[in-house]
KOLDOSE-294551 format. One record per residue (C-alpha): residue number from 1; residue in one letter; chain; y, z, x. Coordinates in Angstrom, 2 decimals. Last residue first. Layout:
<sites>
SITE  i  aa  ch  y  z  x
SITE  NUM  A  A  Y  Z  X
...
</sites>
This chain:
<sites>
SITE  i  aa  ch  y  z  x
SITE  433  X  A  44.93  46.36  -43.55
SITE  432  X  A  45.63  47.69  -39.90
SITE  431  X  A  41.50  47.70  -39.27
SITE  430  X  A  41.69  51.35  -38.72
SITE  429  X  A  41.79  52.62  -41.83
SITE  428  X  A  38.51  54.57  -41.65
SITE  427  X  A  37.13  52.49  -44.68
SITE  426  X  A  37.85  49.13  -43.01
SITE  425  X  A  36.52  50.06  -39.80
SITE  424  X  A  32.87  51.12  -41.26
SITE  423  X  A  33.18  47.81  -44.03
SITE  422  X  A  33.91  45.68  -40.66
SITE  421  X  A  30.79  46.76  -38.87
SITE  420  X  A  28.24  46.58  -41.82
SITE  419  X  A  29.43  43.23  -42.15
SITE  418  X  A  29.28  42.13  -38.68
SITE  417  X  A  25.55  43.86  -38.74
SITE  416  X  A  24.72  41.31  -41.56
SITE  415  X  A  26.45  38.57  -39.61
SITE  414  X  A  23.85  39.39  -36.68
SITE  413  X  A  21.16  39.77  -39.01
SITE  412  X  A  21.51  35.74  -40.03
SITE  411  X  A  22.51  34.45  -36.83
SITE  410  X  A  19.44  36.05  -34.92
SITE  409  X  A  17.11  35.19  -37.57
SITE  408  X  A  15.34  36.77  -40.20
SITE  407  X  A  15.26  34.36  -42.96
SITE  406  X  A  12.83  31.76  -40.58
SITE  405  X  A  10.19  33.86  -40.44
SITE  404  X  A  9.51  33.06  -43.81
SITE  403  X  A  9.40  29.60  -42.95
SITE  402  X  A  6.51  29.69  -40.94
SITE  401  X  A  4.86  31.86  -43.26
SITE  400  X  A  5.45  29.87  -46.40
SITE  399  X  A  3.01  27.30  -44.14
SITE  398  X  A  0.64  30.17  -43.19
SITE  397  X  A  0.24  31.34  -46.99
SITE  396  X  A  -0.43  27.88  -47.95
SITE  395  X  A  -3.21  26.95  -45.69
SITE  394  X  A  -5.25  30.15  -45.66
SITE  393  X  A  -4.58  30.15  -49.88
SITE  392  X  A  -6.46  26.45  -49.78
SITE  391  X  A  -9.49  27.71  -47.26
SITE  390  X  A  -9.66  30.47  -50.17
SITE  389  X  A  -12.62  32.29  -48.95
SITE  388  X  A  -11.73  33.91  -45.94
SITE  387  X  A  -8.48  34.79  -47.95
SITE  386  X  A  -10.31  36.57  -50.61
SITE  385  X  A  -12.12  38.74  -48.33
SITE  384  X  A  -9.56  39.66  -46.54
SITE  383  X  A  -7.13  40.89  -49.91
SITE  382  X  A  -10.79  42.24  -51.21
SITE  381  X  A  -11.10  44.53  -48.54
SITE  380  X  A  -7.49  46.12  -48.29
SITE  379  X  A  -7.72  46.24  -51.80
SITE  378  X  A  -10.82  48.30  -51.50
SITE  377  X  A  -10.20  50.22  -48.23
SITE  376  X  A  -6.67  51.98  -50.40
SITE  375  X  A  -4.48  53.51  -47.64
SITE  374  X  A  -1.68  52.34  -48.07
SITE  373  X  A  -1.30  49.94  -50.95
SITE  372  X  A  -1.53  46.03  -50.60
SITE  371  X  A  0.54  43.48  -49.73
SITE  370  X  A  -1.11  39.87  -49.81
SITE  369  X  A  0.22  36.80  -47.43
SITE  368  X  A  2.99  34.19  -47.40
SITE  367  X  A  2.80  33.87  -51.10
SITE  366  X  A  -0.22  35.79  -52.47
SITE  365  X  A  2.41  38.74  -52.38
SITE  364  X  A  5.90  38.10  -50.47
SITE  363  X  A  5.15  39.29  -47.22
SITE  362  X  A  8.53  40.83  -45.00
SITE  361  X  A  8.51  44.44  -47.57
SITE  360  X  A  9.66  46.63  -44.72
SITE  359  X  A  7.04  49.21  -44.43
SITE  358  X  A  4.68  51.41  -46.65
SITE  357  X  A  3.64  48.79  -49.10
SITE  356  X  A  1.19  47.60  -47.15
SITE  355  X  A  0.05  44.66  -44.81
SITE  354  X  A  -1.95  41.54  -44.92
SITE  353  X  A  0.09  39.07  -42.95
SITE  352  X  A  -0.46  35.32  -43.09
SITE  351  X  A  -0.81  34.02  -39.49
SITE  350  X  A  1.84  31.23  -38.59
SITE  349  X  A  2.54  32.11  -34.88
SITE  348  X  A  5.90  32.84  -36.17
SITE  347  X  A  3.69  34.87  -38.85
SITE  346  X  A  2.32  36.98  -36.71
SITE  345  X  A  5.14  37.81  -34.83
SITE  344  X  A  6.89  38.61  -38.31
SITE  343  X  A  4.60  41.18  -39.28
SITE  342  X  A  4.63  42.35  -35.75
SITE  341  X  A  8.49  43.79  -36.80
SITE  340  X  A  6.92  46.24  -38.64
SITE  339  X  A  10.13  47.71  -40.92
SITE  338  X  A  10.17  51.47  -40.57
SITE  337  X  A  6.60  51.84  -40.71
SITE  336  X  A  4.30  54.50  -42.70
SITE  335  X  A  0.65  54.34  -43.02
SITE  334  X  A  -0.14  51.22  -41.74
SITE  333  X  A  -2.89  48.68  -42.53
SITE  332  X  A  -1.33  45.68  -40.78
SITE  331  X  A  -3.66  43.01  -40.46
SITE  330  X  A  -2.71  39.50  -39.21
SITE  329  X  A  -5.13  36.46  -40.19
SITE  328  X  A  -6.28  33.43  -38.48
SITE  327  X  A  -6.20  34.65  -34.79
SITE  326  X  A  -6.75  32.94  -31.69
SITE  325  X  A  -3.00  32.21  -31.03
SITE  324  X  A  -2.02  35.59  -32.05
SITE  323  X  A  -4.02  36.79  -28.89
SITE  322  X  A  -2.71  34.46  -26.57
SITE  321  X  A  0.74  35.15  -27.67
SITE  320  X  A  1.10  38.75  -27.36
SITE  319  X  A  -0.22  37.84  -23.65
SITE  318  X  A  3.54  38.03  -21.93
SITE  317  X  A  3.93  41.55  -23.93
SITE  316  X  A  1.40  43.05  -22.16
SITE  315  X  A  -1.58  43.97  -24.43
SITE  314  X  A  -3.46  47.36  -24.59
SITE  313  X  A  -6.84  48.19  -25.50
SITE  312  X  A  -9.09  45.22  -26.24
SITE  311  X  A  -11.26  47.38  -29.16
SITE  310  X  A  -13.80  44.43  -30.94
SITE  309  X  A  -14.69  44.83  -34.17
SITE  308  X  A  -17.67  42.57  -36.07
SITE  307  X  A  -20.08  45.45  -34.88
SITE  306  X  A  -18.60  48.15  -36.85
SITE  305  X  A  -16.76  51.05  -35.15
SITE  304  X  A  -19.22  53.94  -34.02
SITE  303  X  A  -18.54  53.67  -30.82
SITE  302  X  A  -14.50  53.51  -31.30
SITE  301  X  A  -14.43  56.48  -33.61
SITE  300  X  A  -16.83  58.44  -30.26
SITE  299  X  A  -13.74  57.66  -27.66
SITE  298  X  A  -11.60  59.64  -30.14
SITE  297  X  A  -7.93  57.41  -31.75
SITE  296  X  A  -5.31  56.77  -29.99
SITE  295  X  A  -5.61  53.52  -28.18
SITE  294  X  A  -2.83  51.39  -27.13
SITE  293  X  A  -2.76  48.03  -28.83
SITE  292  X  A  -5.39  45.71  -29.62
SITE  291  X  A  -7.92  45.67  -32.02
SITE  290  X  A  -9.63  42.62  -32.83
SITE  289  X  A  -11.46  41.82  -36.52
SITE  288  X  A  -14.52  39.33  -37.00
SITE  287  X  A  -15.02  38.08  -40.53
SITE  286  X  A  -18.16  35.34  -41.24
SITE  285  X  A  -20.44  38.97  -41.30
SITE  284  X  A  -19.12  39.63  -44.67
SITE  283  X  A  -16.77  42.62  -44.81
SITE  282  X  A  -17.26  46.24  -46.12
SITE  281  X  A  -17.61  47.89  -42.08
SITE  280  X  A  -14.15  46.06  -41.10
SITE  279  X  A  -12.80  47.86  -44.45
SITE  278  X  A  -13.75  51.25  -43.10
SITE  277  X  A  -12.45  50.25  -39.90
SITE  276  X  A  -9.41  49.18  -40.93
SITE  275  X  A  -8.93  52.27  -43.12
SITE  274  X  A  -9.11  55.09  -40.25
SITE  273  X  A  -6.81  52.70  -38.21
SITE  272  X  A  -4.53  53.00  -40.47
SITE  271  X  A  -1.26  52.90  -38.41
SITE  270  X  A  -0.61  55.82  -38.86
SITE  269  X  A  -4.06  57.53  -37.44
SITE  268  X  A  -3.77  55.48  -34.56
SITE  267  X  A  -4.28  52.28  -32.41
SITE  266  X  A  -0.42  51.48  -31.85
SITE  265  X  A  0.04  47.62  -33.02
SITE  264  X  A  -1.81  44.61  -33.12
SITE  263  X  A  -4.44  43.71  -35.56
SITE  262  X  A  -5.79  40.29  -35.58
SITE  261  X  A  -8.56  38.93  -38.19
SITE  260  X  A  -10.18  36.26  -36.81
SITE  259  X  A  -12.17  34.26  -39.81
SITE  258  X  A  -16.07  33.32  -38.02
SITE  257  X  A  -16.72  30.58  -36.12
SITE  256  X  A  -15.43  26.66  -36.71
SITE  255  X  A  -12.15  26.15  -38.83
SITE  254  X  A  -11.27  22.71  -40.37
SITE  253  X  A  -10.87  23.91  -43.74
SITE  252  X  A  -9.38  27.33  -42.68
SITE  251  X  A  -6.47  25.36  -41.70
SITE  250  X  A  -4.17  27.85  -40.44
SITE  249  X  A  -0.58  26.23  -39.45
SITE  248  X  A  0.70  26.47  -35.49
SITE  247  X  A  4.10  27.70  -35.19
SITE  246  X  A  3.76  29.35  -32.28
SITE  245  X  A  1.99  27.93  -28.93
SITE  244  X  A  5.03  29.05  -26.91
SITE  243  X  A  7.97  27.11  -25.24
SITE  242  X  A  10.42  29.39  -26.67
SITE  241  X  A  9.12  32.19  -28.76
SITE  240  X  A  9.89  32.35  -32.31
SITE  239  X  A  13.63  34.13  -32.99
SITE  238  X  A  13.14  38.00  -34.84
SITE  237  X  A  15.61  39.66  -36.30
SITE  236  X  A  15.01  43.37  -37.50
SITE  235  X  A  16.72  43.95  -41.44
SITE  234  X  A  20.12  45.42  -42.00
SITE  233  X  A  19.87  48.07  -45.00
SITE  232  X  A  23.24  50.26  -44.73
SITE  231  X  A  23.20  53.83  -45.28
SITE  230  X  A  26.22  55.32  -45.64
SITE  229  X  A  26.24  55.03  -49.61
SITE  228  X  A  22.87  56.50  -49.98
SITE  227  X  A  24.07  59.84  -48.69
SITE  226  X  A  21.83  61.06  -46.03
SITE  225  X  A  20.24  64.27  -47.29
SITE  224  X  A  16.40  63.97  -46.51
SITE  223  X  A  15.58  62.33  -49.50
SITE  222  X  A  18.22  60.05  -48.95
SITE  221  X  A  16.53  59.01  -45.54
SITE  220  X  A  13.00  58.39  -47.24
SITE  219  X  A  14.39  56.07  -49.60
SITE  218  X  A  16.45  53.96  -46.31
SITE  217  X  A  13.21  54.16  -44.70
SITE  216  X  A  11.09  52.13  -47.51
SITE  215  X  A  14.37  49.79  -48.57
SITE  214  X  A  13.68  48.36  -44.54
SITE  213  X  A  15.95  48.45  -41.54
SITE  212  X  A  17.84  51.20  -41.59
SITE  211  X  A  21.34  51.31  -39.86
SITE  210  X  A  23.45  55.05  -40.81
SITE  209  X  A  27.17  54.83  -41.32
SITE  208  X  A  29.85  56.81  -39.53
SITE  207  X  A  27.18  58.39  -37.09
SITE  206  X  A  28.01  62.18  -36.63
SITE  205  X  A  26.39  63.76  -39.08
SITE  204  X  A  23.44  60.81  -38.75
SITE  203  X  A  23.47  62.31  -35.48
SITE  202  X  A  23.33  65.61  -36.25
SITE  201  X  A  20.77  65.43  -38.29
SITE  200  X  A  18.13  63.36  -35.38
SITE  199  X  A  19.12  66.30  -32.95
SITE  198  X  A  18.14  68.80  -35.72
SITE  197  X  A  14.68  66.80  -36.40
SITE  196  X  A  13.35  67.06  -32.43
SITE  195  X  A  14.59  70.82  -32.35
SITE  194  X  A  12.38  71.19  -35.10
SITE  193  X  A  9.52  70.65  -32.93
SITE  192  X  A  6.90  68.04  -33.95
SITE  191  X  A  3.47  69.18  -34.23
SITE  190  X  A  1.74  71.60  -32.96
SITE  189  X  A  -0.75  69.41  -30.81
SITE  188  X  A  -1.87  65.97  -31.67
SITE  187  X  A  -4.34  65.97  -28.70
SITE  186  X  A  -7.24  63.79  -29.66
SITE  185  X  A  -7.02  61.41  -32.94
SITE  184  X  A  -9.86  61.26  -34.97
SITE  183  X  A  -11.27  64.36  -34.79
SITE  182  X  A  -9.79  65.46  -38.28
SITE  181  X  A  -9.40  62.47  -40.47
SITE  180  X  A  -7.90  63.74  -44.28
SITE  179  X  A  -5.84  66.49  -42.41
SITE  178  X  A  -4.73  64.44  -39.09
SITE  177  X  A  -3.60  61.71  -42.01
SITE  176  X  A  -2.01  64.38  -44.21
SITE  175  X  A  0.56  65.33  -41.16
SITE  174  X  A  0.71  60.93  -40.92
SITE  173  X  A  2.31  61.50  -44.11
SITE  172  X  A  4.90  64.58  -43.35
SITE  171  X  A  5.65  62.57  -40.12
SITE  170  X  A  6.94  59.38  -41.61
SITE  169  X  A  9.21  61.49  -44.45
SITE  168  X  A  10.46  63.65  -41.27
SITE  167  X  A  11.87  60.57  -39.91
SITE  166  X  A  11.53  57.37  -41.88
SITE  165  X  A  11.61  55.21  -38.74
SITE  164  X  A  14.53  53.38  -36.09
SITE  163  X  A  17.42  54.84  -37.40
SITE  162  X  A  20.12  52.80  -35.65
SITE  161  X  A  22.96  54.91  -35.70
SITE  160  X  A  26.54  53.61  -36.14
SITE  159  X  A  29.94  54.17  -34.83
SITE  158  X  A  33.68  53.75  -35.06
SITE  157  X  A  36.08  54.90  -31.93
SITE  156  X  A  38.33  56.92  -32.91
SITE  155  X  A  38.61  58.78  -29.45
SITE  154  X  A  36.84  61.87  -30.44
SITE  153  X  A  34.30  59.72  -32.53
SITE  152  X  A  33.31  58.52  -28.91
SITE  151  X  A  32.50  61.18  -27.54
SITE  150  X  A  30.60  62.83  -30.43
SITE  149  X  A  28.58  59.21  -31.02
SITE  148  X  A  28.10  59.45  -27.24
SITE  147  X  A  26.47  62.79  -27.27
SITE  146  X  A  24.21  62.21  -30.14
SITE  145  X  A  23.08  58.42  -28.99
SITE  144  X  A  19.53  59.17  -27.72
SITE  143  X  A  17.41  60.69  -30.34
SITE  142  X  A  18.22  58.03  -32.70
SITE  141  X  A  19.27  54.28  -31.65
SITE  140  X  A  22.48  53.00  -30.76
SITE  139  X  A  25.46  51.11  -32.25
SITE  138  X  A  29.32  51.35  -30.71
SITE  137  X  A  32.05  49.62  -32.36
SITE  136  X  A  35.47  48.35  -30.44
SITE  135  X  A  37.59  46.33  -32.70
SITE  134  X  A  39.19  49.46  -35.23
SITE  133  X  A  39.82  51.69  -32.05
SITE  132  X  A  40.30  49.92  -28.96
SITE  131  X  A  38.39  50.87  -25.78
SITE  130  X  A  39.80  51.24  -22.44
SITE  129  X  A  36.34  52.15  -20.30
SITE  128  X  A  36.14  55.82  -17.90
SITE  127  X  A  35.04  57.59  -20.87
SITE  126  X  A  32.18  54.68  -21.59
SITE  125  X  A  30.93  55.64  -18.67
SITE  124  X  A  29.94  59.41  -19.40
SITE  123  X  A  29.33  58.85  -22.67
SITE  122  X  A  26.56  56.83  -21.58
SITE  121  X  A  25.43  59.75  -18.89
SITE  120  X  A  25.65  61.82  -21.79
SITE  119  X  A  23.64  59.37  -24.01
SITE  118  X  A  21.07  58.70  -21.36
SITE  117  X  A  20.50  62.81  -20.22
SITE  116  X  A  20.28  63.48  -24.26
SITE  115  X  A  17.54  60.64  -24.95
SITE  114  X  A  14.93  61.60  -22.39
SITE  113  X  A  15.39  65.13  -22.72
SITE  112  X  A  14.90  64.66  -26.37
SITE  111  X  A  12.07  62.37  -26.25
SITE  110  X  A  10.51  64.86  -23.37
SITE  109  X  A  10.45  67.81  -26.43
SITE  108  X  A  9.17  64.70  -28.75
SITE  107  X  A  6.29  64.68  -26.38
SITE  106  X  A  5.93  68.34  -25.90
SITE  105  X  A  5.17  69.12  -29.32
SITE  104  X  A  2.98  65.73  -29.83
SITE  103  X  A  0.97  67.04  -26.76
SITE  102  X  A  -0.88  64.58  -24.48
SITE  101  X  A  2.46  64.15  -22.90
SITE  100  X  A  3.40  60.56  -21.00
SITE  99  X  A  6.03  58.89  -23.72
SITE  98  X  A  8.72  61.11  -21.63
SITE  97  X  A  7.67  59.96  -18.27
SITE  96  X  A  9.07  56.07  -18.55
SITE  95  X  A  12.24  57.66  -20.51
SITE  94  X  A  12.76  60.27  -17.57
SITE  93  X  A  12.00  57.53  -14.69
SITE  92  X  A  14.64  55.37  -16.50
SITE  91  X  A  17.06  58.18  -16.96
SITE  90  X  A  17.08  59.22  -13.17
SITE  89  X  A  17.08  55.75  -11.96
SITE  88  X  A  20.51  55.03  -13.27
SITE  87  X  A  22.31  53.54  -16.13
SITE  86  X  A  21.67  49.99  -16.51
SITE  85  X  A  24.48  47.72  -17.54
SITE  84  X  A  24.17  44.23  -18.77
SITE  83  X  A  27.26  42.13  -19.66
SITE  82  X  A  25.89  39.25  -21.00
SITE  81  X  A  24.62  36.21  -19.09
SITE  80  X  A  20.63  36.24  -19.08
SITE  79  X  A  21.11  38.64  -22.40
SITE  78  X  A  18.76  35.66  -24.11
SITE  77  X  A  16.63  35.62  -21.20
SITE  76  X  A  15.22  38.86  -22.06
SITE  75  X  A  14.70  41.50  -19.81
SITE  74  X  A  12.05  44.24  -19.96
SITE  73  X  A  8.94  42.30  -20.18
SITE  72  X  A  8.95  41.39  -16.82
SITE  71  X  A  8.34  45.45  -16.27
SITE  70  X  A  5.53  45.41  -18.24
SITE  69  X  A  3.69  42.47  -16.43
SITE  68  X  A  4.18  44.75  -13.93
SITE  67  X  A  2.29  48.06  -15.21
SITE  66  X  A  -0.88  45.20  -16.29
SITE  65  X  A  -0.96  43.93  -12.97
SITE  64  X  A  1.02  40.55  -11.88
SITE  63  X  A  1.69  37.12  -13.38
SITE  62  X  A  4.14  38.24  -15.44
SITE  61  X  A  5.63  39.82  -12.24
SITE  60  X  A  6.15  36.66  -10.37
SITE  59  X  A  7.70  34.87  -13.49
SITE  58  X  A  10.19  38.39  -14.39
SITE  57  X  A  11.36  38.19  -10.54
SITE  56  X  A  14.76  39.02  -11.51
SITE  55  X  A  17.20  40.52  -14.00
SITE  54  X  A  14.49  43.15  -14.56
SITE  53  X  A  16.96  45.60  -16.91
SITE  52  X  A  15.32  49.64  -16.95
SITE  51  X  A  17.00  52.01  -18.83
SITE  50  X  A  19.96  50.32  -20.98
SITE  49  X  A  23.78  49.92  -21.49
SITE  48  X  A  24.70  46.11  -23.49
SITE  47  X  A  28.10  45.58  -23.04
SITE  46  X  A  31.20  43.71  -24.59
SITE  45  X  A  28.52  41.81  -27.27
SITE  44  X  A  30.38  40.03  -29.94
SITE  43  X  A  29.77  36.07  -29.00
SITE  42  X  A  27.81  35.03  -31.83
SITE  41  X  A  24.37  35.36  -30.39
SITE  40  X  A  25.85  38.32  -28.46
SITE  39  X  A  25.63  40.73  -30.93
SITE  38  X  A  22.60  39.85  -32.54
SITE  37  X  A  21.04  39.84  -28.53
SITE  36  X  A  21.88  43.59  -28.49
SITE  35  X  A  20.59  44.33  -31.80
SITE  34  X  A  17.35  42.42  -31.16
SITE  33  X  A  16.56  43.68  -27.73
SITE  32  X  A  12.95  42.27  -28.30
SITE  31  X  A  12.61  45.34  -30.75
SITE  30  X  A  12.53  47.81  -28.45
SITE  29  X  A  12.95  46.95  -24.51
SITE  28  X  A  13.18  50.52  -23.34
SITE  27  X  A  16.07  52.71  -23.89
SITE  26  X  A  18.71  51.12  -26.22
SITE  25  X  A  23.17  50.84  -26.18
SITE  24  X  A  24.89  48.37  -27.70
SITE  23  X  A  28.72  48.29  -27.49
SITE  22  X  A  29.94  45.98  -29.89
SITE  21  X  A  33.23  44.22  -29.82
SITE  20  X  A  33.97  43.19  -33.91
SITE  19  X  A  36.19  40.26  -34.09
SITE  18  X  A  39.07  40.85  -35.61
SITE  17  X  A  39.45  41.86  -39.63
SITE  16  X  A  39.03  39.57  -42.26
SITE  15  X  A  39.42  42.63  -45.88
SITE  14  X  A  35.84  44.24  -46.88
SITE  13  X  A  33.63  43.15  -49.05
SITE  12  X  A  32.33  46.33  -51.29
SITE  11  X  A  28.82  46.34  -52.52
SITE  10  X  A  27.50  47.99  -49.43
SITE  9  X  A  29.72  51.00  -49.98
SITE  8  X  A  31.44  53.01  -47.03
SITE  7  X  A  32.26  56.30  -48.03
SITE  6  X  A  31.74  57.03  -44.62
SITE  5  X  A  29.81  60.38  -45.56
SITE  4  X  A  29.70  62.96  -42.95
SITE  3  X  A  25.93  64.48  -42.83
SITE  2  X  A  26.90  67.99  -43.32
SITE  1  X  A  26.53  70.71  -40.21
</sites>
């Protein structure tokens, strides 16, 4: 099958049409809900379909065991009065299992099981709703909208597909990762099935415009045969945390104890571990670095990390804060990203982010932070190094942090999205212009 081409361009402004109705559709509680809450920030959202929604009891359970401070996590109080549909216990049990295999191969086997029994039972519902082609517009995420995106395209109904990472581009680098670290990361198995890639074709096939959320995925898509003209850049939006401790500007000046460096993310090979560690090892003794996130990576990598690391395993979402709280830097060493939407966690709690190029470019170089290469230990180094010794650049990059955060919010992606929506309707000629 070709990848259908909308022919939709992102220079072209298209004709007022009515308000766009969006149907968003996610499993698990991925970016913060963002597309869902985008839509219904401005009053767009006719249903949001999901696994697992914890309408109540999200205080009780935050104060709970690890697995339930999980489940308070899924719900956010900005959907507190949208439409909000789950869709059975069969599909949440089968997305909570699917993430369970020790074996990439079977992993992304479960993702697809996972994803096709949501989107057909998705399909399935939406069959029995009256929608209206050229206002209604459906948006979901890869590996679990194919069967919808055929149902609905049946009934004229305009779609798009959030791509959530570079696809095989992503995988093809963290391939050279298990190559340049063996023994680092346990388990990684065959690889990923092919099956796994033709499900993600035939979705941007059947997608009328492709969602990417950073220049860096939307260059690995075209090499992989998307045409560049149906894929539309719409960055992740991120609001700061209500009633939190965010917001809070570095003074190195006044600063007792060592610089804390935070890293928070998956603890694997694509994320850079490898490098962090290696650049942990280079710095002065005045720089202490936390880990926390899932861990990947061999119980013997995590002996032998240097003494100013500290492994915490993995956070709840309710402590996110705590930990970016009693941090003075944010370290993203990652291999490949889709966009990173920790960079701009850390820098609502106003950390300046160290990252690379290999995500979506949020720090503006010796601005808000320092961007550095993938994969290089010596810029990585000297980019920590030089902030722990610049109490002036500490400052300065966590003020233009604070307001960097401030370009990527709700209002602003959600007219982006708007956008995207009305140029997909207008070019199918079923906006009545």
């Amino acid at each position: 099958m070709s990848i259908r081409n909308s022919n939709v361009s992102s220079a072209r402004t298209p004709k007022a049409v009515e308000k766009t109705r969006w149907i968003v559709a996610q499993i698990g509680a991925r970016e913060h809900y963002a597309l869902a809450r985008c839509a219904h920030s401005n009053g767009g959202l006719s249903c949001f379909y999901t696994d697992v929604w914890c309408r109540f009891g999200q205080t009780t359970l935050a104060r709970g065991p690890r697995v339930c401070r999980a489940l308070a996590g899924r719900w956010h109080d900005d959907l507190r009065y949208a439409q909000v549909r789950t869709l059975g216990l069969r599909v949440a049990i089968g997305a909570a299992l699917a993430g369970r295999a020790g074996d990439s191969r079977q992993l992304h086997f479960n993702f697809i099981k996972a994803g096709r029994r949501f989107a057909q039972i998705l399909a399935a519902q939406l069959a029995r709703c009256p929608l209206e082609a050229g206002r209604d517009v459906f948006i979901g995420y890869n590996t679990a909208s194919l069967e919808t995106l055929r149902a609905l395209r049946e009934r004229g109904i305009s779609t798009l597909l959030a791509q959530i990472d570079p696809a095989r581009t992503e995988a093809a680098l963290v391939a050279g990762e298990h190559r340049r670290w063996p023994g680092w990361q346990p388990h990684s198995g065959a690889g990923i099935p092919e099956e796994y890639w033709a499900r993600m074709h035939d979705e941007w096939c059947e997608a009328d415009a492709v969602v990417v959320n950073s220049g860096w995925s939307k260059r690995a898509l075209e090499t992989q045969g998307v045409p560049a003209d149906k894929i539309h850049i719409v960055p992740l939006a991120y609001e700061r945390p209500r009633g939190s401790a965010s917001g809070r500007i570095r003074r190195a000046a006044s600063r007792r104890g060592p610089l804390m460096v935070l890293f928070l993310g998956q603890v694997n090979l694509r994320k850079g571990i490898p490098y962090l560690l290696a650049t942990a090892a280079r710095l002065p003794n005045d720089i202490e670095v936390t880990v926390a996130g899932p861990i990947a990576i061999a119980a013997d990598k995590i002996a032998a990390a240097p003494a100013n690391v500290r492994f915490v395993g993995t956070v709840a979402r309710a402590d996110i804060g705590k930990y970016m709280d009693q941090a003075d830097v944010f370290v993203l060493p990652t291999v490949s990203d889709g966009f990173a939407i920790t960079q701009l966690e850390a820098m609502a709690f106003g950390l300046p982010v160290v990252a690379t190029s290999s995500c979506a470019q949020v720090v503006t170089d010796k601005m808000d932070g320092r961007v550095v290469p993938p994969g290089d230990v010596d810029a990585l180094t000297g980019a920590l190094a030089d902030i722990a010794g610049d109490a002036g650049a500490l400052e300065a990059y966590s003020t233009a942090a604070l307001r960097t955060v401030d370009r990527y919010s709700l209002a602003r992606v959600a007219v982006e999205l708007d956008m995207v929506a009305q140029q997909v309707v207008a070019s199918s000629g079923l906006d009545g212009k």
